[in-house]
N, C-alpha and C positions, 0 to 999 in steps of 0.2 A: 719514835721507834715503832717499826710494823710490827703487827703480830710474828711471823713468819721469822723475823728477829729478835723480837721479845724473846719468843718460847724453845731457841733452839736449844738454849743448855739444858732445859727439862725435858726437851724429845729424847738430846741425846744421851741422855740420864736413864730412859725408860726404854732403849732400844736392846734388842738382844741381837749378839754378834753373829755374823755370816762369811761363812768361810770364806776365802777365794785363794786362787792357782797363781794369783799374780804376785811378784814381788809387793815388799811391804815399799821399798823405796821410790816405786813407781806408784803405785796408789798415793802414798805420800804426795808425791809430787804435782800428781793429777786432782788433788782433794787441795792443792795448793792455787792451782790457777782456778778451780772452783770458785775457792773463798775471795780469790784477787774478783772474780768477774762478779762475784753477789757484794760484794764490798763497795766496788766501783759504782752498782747501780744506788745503793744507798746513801757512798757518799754524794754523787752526782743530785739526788735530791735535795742533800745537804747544801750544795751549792748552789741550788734553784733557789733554796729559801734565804739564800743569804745575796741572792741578785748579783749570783758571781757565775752560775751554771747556766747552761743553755740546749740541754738536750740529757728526757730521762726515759726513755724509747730503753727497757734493760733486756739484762738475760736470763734473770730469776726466772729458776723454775726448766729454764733451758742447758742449765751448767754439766748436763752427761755429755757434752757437742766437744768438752776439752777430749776425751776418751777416743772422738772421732780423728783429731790430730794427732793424739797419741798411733794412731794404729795406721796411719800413713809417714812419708819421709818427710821431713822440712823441705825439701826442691820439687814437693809437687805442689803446683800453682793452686790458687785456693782464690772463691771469689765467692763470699760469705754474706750470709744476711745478716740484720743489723740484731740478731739475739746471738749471735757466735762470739759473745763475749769470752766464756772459756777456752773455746778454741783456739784464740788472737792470745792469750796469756800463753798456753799450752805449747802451741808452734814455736811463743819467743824462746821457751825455756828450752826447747829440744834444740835451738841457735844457740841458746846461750847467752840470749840477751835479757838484761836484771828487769829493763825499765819500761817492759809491756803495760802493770800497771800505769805507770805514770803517762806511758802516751793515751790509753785513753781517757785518764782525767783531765790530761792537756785539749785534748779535744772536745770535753763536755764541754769545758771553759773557755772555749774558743782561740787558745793562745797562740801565738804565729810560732812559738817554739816546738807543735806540734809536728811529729816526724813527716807525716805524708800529705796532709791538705794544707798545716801553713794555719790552722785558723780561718779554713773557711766551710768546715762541715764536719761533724762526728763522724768519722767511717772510720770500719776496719781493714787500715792495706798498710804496709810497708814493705819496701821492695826488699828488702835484706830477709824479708820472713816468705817470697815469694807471696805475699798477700796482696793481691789488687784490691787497689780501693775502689767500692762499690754502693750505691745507694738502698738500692739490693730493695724498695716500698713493694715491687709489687712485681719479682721475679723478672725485673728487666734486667735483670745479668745473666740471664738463665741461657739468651742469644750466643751473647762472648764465649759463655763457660762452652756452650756447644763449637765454637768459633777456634778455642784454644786448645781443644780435644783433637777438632780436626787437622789441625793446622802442623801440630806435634810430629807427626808422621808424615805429613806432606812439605814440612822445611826438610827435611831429613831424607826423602825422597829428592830436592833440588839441590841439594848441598849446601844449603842455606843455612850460615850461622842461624841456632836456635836459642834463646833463654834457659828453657828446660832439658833436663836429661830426656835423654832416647826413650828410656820407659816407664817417665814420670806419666803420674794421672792428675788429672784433673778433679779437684773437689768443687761443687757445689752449693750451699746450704741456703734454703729458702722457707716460705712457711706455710701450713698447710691453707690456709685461705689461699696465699697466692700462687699454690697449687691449680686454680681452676682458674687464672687468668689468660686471655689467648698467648699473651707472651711466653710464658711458663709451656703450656699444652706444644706450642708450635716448638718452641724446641726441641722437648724430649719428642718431637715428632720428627723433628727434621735429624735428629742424633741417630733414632732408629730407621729412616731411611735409608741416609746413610752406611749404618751397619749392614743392613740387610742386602745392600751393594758388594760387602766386603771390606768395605774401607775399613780403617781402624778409629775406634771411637771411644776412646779408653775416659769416661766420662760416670762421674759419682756422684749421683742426684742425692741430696740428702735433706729428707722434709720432716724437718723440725715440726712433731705435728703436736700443737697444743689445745687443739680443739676449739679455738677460735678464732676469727677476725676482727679483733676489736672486740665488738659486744655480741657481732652474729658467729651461729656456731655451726661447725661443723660435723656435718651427720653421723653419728656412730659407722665406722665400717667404710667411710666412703673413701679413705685414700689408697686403701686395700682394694676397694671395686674399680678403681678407676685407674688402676698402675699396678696388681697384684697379678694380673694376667696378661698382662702386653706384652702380642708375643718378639721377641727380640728382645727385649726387657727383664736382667736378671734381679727378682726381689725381695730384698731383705727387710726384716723388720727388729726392733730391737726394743731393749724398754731404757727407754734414757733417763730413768730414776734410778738405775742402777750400773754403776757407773762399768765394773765387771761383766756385764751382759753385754754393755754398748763396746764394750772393746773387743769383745770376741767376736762380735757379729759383722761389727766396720773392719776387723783386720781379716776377716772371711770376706766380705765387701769387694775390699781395695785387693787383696789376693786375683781375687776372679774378673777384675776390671785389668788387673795390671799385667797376669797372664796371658787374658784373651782379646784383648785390646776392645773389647765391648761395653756396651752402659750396663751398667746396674742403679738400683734405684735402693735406697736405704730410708725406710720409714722409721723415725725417733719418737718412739713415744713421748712427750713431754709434759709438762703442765706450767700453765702459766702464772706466777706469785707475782706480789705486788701491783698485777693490773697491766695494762698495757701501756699506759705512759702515768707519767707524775700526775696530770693533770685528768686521768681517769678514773671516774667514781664504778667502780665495780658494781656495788649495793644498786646501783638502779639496773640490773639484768643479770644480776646472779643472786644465790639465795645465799644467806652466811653458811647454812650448812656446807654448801657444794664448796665455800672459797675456803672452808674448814677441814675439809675431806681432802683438798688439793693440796692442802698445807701438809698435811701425814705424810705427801708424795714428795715431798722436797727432797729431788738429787742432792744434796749435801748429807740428806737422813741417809739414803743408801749408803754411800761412800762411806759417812762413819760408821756403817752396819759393818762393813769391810774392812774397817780396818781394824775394828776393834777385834773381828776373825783373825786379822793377821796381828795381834799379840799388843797394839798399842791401846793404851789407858783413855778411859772416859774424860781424864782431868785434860790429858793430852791434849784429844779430839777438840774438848772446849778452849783449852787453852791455844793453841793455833787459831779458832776459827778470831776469836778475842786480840790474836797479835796482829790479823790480816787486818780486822778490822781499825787500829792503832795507825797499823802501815798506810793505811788507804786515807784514813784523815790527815794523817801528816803531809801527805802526797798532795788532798784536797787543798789543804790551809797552804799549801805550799804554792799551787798553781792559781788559785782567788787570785783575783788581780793583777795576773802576769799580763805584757803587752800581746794587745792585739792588735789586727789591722787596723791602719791608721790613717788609709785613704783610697780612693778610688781606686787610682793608678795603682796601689801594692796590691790592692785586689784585686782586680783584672787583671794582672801582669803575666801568668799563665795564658792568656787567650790573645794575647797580641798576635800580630802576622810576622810573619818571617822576614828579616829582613834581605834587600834585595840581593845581597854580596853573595851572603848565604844562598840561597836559588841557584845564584848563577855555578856556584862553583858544583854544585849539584847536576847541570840540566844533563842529560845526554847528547850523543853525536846526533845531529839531524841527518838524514839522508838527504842523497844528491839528487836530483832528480828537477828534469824541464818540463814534461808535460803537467797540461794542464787539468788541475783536480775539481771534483764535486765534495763539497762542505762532508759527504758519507767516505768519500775515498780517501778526502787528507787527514779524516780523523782513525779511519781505519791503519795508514800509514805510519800516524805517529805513536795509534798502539803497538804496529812491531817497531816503531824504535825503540820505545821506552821495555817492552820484550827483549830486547834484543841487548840492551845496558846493560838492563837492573834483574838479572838471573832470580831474584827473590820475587820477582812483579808475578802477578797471577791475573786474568781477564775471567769472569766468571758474571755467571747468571741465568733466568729463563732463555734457551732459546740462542745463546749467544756461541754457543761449540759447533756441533755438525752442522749446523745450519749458517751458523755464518750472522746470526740476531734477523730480526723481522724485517728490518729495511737493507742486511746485505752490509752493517758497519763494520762487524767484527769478522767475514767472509775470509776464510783463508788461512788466519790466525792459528785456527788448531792444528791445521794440517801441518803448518812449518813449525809452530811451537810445541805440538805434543799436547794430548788429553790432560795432564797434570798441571797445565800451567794454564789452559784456556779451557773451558770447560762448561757443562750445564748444570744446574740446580735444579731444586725441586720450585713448586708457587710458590714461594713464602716469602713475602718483602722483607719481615721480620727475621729470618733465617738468613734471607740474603746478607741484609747488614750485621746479623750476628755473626756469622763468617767471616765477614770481613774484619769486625774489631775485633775478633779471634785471632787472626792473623797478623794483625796490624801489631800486634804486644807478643807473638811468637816470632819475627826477624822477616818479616813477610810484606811486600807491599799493593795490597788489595786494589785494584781497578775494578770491583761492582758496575752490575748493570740494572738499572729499574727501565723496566720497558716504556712503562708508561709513566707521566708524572702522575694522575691520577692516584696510581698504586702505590706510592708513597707514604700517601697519607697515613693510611693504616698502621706503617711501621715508622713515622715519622720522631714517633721517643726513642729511637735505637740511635739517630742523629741528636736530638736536641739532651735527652736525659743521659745517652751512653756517651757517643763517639766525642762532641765538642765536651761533655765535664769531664772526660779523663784527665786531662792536662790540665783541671783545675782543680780537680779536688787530689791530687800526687803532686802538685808543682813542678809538673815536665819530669817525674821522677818515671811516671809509663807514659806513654803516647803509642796513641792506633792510628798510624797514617792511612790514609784514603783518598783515592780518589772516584767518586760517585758519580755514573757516568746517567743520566736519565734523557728519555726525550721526550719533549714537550711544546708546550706552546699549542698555537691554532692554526688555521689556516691550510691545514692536510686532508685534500682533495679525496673521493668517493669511499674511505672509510672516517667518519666522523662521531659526533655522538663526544660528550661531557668524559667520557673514559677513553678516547682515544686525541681527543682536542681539549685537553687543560691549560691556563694560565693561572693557575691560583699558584702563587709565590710565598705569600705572605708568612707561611708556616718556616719557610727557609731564612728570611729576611731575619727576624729576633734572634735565631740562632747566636749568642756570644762567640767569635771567636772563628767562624766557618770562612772559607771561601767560597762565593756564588760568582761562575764562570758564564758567563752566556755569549756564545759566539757568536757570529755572523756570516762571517767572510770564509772560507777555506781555508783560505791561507792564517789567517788569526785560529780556528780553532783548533789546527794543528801544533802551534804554539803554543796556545794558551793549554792545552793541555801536557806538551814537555813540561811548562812552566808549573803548573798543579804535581805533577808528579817527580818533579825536583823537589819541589817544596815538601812533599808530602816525606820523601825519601830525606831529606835533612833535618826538618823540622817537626816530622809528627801533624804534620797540616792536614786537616780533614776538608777536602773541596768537595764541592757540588758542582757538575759541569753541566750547564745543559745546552741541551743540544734539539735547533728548531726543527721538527721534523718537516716541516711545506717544504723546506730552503736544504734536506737532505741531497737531493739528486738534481739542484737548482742546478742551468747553467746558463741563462740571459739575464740578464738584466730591463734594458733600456727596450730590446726589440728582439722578436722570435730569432732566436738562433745569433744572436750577436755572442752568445760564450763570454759575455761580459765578464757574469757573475763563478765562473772558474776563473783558479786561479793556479800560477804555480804553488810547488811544496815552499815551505817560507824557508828563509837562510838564516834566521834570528827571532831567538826568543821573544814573546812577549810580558814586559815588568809586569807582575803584579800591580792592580792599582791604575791601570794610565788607558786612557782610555783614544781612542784613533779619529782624526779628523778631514772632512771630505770638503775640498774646494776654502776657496777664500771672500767669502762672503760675506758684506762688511755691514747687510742690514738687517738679517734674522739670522737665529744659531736655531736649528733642531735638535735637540739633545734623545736618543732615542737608543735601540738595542736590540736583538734577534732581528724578528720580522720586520719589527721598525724601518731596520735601516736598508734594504731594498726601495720599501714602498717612499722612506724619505728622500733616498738618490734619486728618486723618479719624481719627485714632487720639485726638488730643488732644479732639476733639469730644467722642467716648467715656469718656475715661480724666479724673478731675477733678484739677484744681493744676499741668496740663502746658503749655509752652510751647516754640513751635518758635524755632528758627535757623536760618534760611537762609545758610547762607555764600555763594554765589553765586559767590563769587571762590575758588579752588583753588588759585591765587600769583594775587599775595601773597595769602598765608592771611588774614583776617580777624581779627588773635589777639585784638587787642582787644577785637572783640563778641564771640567765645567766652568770653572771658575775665569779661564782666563778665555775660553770660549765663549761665554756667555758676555763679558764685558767686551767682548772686540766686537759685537753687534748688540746691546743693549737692547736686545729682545730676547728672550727664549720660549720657546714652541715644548713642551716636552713631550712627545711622542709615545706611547707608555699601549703597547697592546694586551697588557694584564688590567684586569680590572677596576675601576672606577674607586671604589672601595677597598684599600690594603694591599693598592695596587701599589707599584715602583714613583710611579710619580710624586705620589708623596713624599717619599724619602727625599726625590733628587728637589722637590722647591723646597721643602724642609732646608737642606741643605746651602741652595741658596740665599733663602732669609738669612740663615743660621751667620752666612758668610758674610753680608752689609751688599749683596746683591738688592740695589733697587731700580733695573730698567722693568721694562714689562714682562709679566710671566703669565703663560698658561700652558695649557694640557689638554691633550684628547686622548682618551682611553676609549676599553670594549667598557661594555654594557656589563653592570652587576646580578650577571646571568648566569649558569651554567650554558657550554655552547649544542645548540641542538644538532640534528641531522640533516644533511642538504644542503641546498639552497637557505633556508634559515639560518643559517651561521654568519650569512652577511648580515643578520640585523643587530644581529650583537655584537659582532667583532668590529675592530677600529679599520675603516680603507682609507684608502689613497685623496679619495675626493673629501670625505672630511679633513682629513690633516692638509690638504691644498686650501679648504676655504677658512682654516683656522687661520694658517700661515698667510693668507692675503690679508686676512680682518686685522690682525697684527704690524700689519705692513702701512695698512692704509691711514 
C-alpha cells in the first residue's frame, strides 16, 4: 500500500469543508469516477505483482481531468492522453455505461475481451463513448485532434455523412512535457492558422500539466509563457486539485470553443502521485519532502473538501473511497487470467488487406477517354474520378490548389471541384497527415499530398504510430482511410539534390498493415490509384502511392519521340497485389518497379530470352507473379533503384528463398548514398548499362 493510499482516511479526517455551487449528486458522481481511476492504477499494480498486469503508466494525481468531461457533451469526440483515466470513467457514466471501470482493468491485463483494442494495448477509446483510442506518448494525437476539428465543419459544408454533431468540439488532453514536442507545437500551430483564415476550429487543448517528464521537470511558468499569449489562442487555466474550479473553468472552456468555433487552450494544474510508472523510483530525483508536499494536493483531498461543503459525512467520503477500492479488486481478481491473444494471426487480424471482392465493388466509374496520357496526366485524371464518385474525397496539400502541385499533377482540379474539396495547406508534413486522419474518422476520404519523399520523413510517425494503429488498437471499430499521394524516387533532371531525388523506402516498408503503390506505366497508375481509393473508401486502407517524378511527363520509351511510354486512360482496375508482365522470355525474369522498368524494357530489348516484372504493388508483395515469373526462367535479375542497404531488394529475394525459389538470383541497386546534384547522381543511382551487364553475366 502507497503512502498516498495509506494516509487518505487521516487527510480526510483533518480536512476542513469548502463550500461549492455544484449539486451534491454531481460531485458525488465525479468523486465517483475519481476513486474508479485511482483504484484502477493501484489495482493495476496489484496485477503487475501477481504476473497478471501489464501496463501501470496511472492517473493519480491527474483525477480533476473527470470535471473536464463533466463540462463537455458525451458526442463530443475526445482523444485523451494516457493519465485521463477519470475522464474515460466520467464520459462512461454521462452514457450510462456501468463497466468503464472494468474496461480498463481488462486492458491492463491484456484480455481479448477488452472493448476497443482486443488485448492488444492499454488505451483509452470506445466508440460508444465517442473516445478514440489513442497512444497519446508524446502528443502524437494532437495532429488528428487538429484533423477532427477541421474536418467537423468541412463534412458538413460537402454534405457529407459526419460522426459528430454540427456543434460538437473536439477534446484534447496531453502532458505538459509533451507540450514542447514538435508534434504537439505544429498542431496547435497548424489549428491557429487555420483559424486566423476563418475556418472553424472548434479544438480544446487540454495540458494536464504535472510538472514533469518522467524525472525532468518542467520550468515554473513555462506553459503559461509559451501558450498564455498566443495570439488566436483562447487561455484557460484551472487548478485540477480542485475538482469545483476545474469545472467552472472547462465548462467556460468548452462554452467559448463551442460558440466561436475556435481553439482554446486549458492548462490543468495537476500533480503527479505514485510516480510515473510501476517501475519508477521517484527517490532518486525528487526529495521526500517535495513527493510529501504533492501528496497534501491529491485531487481526491479537494473533492472531499467539497463535498463535505455540500452536507456529506467524513465516514461517508471514507467509506465510498473503501467501496471503490473493494469494486476495483473484484474487477482485478476477476480479469487475472482472462484469455488473451492466442496467436499471430488473431493479432494481426486488424492490419490485413482488404480483400479483392470488397475493392472491387468500391472502385469508381473510370472515364472514357482515347488519347494518349503522361504518368502526371493519367494520375491527375483519375483524381477527378475518384472527385467525381466519392463527394466525401478531398485532394489537399503544399502547392497542390491554385497552382495545380509543382509538376502540374493536380492542375485544374480546384477549378472544377471547388476550393473545399481541393485545396492548399500550410508546410507541415505533420499537419498534413494530421488532417488527413482527422478526416478519415469524420466520414471523409483524404487523398494527401507530400511533395517530396524526403519531407516525409519528419512526419513519418503520423503513418507508422497514427494512421496503420488505428485499426489496431479499436479492432476496425475507427479507421482513417487514406490515400497518400508522394513523389519520389531519382533520376529527375536539372533540379536535384538528396531533398528533391529520394529513394529511401525503408521507413514505409515495416509499416504493418499499409499499402505501398508504386507505379510505372500511365495507364497502371491511374488504376492503381481508383484501386487505393476503393479500398481506402470500403476498408479504411491507409495506401502510400508513389509516384516517380523523372517518368512524370515521360513519353518515349525505346527512341526520341516514339510516345511509347503514353499510354491510353485504362478500362480496368488494377488487384491489389499482382504485379504486370513484359514479353515472354524464357531465359532471365527482371523483377524491378518505378524507374526500373523503363530502363529494364530497354535492356530486355537489347539483351535476348529476357522478360520484365513489374511488381507495381510493394505491400502486399506480388509473391505469386514473382513466383511463377521467376520459375518460367530460373534466373532472376532484381532490378531495385532504392538503395543497396534497406532497399526493396531485400524484401523481394527474401521472398523468394522464403518460397523454395532455388535458380539463380541477384540484384543491382543505387549506391548507399544520399543523391547529389548534377551530373553526380549518375555515380550513385542504378543505369541501364549496369543492369545490362548484370543481366548478360547471368545469362552467361
Amino acid at each position: 500500500m502507497t503512502s498516498v493510499d495509506q494516509r487518505f482516511a487521516d487527510r480526510v479526517r483533518a480536512l476542513q469543508p469548502a463550500p461549492c455551487d455544484y449539486p451534491a449528486e454531481l460531485l458525488r458522481s465525479l468523486y465517483d469516477a475519481q476513486l474508479g481511476s485511482r483504484h484502477a492504477d493501484l489495482a493495476a499494480r496489484w496485477l503487475q505483482s501477481q504476473g497478471q498486469g501489464f501496463y501501470t503508466i496511472g492517473s493519480a494525481g491527474h483525477e480533476g481531468n473527470a470535471a473536464v468531461a463533466a463540462a463537455l457533451r458525451p458526442t463530443d469526440p475526445a482523444l485523451l492522453h494516457y493519465r485521463s483515466g477519470a475522464f474515460y470513467l466520467a464520459r462512461a457514466e454521462q452514457c450510462g455505461a456501468k463497466d468503464g471501470l472494468r474496461d480498463i482493468l481488462l486492458g491492463v491485463a491484456a484480455a481479448t475481451s477488452e472493448p476497443i483494442a482486443g488485448g492488444r494495448h492499454k488505451v483509452f477509446g470506445r466508440h460508444d463513448l465517442a473516445i478514440i483510442p489513442q497512444t497519446s506518448t508524446i502528443a502524437s494525437h494532437l495532429p488528428r485532434a487538429m484533423g477532427v476539428a477541421f474536418s467537423m465543419n468541412r463534412a458538413a459544408k460537402l454534405g457529407v455523412p459526419s460522426p459528430w454533431p454540427a456543434d460538437a468540439i473536439v477534446v484534447t488532453s496531453f502532458g505538459d512535457a509533451s507540450a514542447n514536442h514538435s508534434t504537439a507545437t505544429g498542431a496547435i500551430n497548424a489549428a491557429l492558422h487555420a483559424s486566423y483564415q476563418g475556418l472553424p476550429m472548434p479544438l480544446l487543448l487540454v495540458c494536464e500539466d504535472n510538472g514533469l517528464g518522467i524525472s525532468v521537470r518542467t520550468p515554473d511558468g513555462w506553459i503559461k509563457q509559451a501558450y498564455g499569449h498566443r495570439p488566436g489562442l483562447r487561455y484557460f487555466d484551472a487548478d485540477g486539485t480542485d475538482l469545483a474550479a476545474t469545472l467552472e473553468m472547462t465548462t467556460e472552456a468548452a462554452t467559448f470553443v463551442r460558440r466561436n468555433r475556435r481553439p482554446a487552450f486549458l492548462r490543468l494544474r495537476t500533480v503527479r502521485l505514485l510516480g510515473h510508472a510501476g517501475s519508477d523510483v521517484e527517490a532518486a530525483y525528487r526529495s521526500p519532502a517535495e513527493i510529501a508536499a504533492e501528496e497534501e494536493l491529491d485531487p481526491l483531498l479537494g473533492t472531499a473538501k467539497r463535498l463535505l461543503g455540500a452536507g456529506l459525512g467524513v465516514d461517508e467520503v471514507i467509506e465510498r473511497y473503501e467501496e471503490k477500492r473493494a469494486e476495483a479488486m473484484r474487477i482485478a481478481a476477476e480479469v487475472a487470467g482472462l484469455p488473451q491473444l492466442s496467436s499471430a494471426e488473431i493479432v494481426a487480424a486488424p492490419l490485413r488487406f482488404p480483400e479483392p471482392e470488397v475493392v472491387a465493388d468500391a472502385l469508381p466509374q473510370l472515364s472514357r477517354a482515347t488519347d494518349r496520357l503522361t504518368l502526371s496526366q493519367s494520375i491527375n485524371r483519375a483524381l477527378a474520378d475518384v472527385l467525381a464518385a466519392y463527394p466525401e474525397a478531398m485532394v489537399f496539400g503544399e502547392d497542390v490548389g491554385r497552382k495545380g502541385g509543382v509538376y502540374g499533377v493536380t492542375r485544374g482540379l480546384q477549378k472544377t471541384f471547388g476550393p473545399a474539396r481541393v485545396f492548399d495547406t500550410l508546410l507541415d508534413e505533420q499537419s498534413i497527415l494530421g488532417l488527413a486522419l482527422g478526416a478519415g474518422v469524420s466520414g471523409l476520404l483524404p487523398l494527401p499530398e507530400i511533395q517530396y519523399l524526403a519531407y516525409l520523413h519528419n512526419a513519418e510517425d503520423q503513418l507508422r504510430g497514427e494512421a496503420a494503429s488505428l485499426k489496431f488498437f479499436s479492432q476496425e471499430q475507427y479507421k482513417n482511410p487514406m490515400v497518400l499521394r508522394i513523389a519520389g524516387y531519382g533520376y529527375q533532371k536539372g533540379f536535384g539534390g538528396h531533398f528533391h531525388n529520394d529513394d529511401a523506402i525503408a521507413v514505409l516498408r515495416d509499416i504493418p498493415g499499409i499499402v505501398i503503390a508504386s507505379p510505372s506505366r500511365p495507364d497502371d497508375a491511374a488504376a492503381m490509384l481508383l484501386t487505393c481509393a476503393a479500398a481506402a473508401r470500403a476498408s479504411g486502407t491507409v495506401s502510400v502511392f508513389l509516384e516517380p517524378i523523372a517518368l512524370y511527363h515521360r513519353r518515349d520509351l525505346y527512341d526520341e519521340a516514339d510516345d511509347a511510354w503514353a499510354t491510353p486512360y485504362p478500362t480496368a482496375p488494377v488487384p491489389l497485389g499482382r504485379g504486370r508482365t513484359y514479353g515472354g522470355g524464357t531465359e532471365l525474369t527482371l523483377v524491378t518497379f518505378g524507374n526500373g522498368v523503363p530502363m529494364s524494357l530497354r535492356v530486355a530489348a537489347r539483351v535476348p530470352g529476357v522478360r520484365v516484372l513489374d511488381l507495381r504493388w510493394l505491400a502486399p508483395l506480388p509473391v505469386e507473379d514473382l513466383l511463377r515469373e521467376a520459375t518460367a526462367t530460373g534466373r532472376v535479375l532484381v532490378v531495385d533503384e532504392t538503395r543497396r542497404s534497406g532497399g526493396v531488394s531485400e524484401g523481394i529475394l527474401a521472398a523468394l528463398v522464403d518460397h523454395g525459389f532455388t535458380g539463380r538470383m541477384a540484384r543491382v541497386t543505387s549506391y548507399d548514398s544520399y543523391v547529389p546534384l548534377g551530373a553526380a547522381a549518375h555515380h550513385v543511382l542504378l543505369d541501364e548499362a549496369t543492369i545490362e551487364k548484370a543481366a548478360r553475366e547471368l545469362l552467361s
